[in-house]
C-alpha positions in Angstrom: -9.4 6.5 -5.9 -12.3 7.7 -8.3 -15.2 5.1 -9.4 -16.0 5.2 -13.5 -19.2 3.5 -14.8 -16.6 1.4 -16.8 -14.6 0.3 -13.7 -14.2 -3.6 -12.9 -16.6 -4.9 -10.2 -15.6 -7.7 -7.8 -17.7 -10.2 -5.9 -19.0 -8.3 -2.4 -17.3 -11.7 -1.1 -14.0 -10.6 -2.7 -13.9 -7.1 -1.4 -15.4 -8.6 2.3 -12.4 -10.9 2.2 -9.6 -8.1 1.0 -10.8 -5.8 4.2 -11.2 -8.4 6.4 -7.3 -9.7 5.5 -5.9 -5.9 5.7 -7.6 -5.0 8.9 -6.3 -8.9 10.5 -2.7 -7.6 8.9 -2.6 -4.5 10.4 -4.2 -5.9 14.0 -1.0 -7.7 14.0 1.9 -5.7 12.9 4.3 -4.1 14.8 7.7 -2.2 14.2 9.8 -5.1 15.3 7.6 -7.7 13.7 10.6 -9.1 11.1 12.8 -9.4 14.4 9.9 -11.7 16.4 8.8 -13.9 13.3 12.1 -14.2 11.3 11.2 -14.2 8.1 8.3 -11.9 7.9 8.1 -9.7 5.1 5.3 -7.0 4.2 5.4 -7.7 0.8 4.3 -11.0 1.5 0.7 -10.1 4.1 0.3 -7.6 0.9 0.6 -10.5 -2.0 -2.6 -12.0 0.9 -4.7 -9.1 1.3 -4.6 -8.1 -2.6 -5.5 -11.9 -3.8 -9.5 -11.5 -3.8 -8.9 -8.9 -5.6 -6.8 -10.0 -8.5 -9.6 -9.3 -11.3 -8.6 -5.4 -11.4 -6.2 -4.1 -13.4 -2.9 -3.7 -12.6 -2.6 -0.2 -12.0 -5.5 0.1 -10.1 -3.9 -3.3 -7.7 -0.3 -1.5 -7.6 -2.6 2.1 -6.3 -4.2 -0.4 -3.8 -0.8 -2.5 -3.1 0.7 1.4 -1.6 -2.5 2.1 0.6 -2.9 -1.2 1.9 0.7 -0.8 2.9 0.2 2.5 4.7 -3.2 0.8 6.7 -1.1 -2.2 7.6 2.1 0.3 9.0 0.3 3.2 10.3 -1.9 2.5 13.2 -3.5 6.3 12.9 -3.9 6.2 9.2 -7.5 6.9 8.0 -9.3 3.6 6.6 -12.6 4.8 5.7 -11.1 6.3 2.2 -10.0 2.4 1.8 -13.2 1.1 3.1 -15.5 3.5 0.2 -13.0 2.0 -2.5 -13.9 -1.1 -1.8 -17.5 -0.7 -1.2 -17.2 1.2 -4.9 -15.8 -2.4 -6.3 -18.8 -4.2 -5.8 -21.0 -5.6 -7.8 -23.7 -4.8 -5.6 -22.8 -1.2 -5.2 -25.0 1.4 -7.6 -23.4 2.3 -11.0 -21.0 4.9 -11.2 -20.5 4.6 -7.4 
């Protein structure tokens, strides 16, 4: 994702919270998760990790909703793309970062 000068910013506290849910989501998952906790769905530790961030707009939360689903499923997938977005969503990070 690409930062504008325009682009929302979000409470440091909000984007804290959204990597600290993703990276306690994918800590815990596992291939056979829905068979262990009956019931489990994805869609569902997604709806948690994207609610701090519910000020953006929406196509930047559905962008977000597909990479936060790759970090939670893929344990080799690269974070630190995901980690700079958020940092970018700030309000405490410089304009046009």
């Amino acid at each position: 994702m690409t930062t504008t000068p325009n682009r929302t910013r979000l409470d440091r506290a909000d984007t804290d919270a959204a990597l600290y849910r993703v990276a306690i989501c994918a800590f815990t998952y596992h291939p056979e998760k829905h068979l262990e906790e009956p019931g489990y769905q994805l869609a569902e530790d997604l709806d948690w990790c994207l609610a701090p961030l519910t000020g953006l707009p929406t196509a930047e939360l559905a962008a977000l909703r597909d990479t936060i689903a790759t970090l939670i499923t893929t344990p080799t997938a690269d974070r630190q793309a995901f980690i700079r977005t958020l940092a970018a969503l700030s309000d405490d990070a410089p304009e046009g970062a």
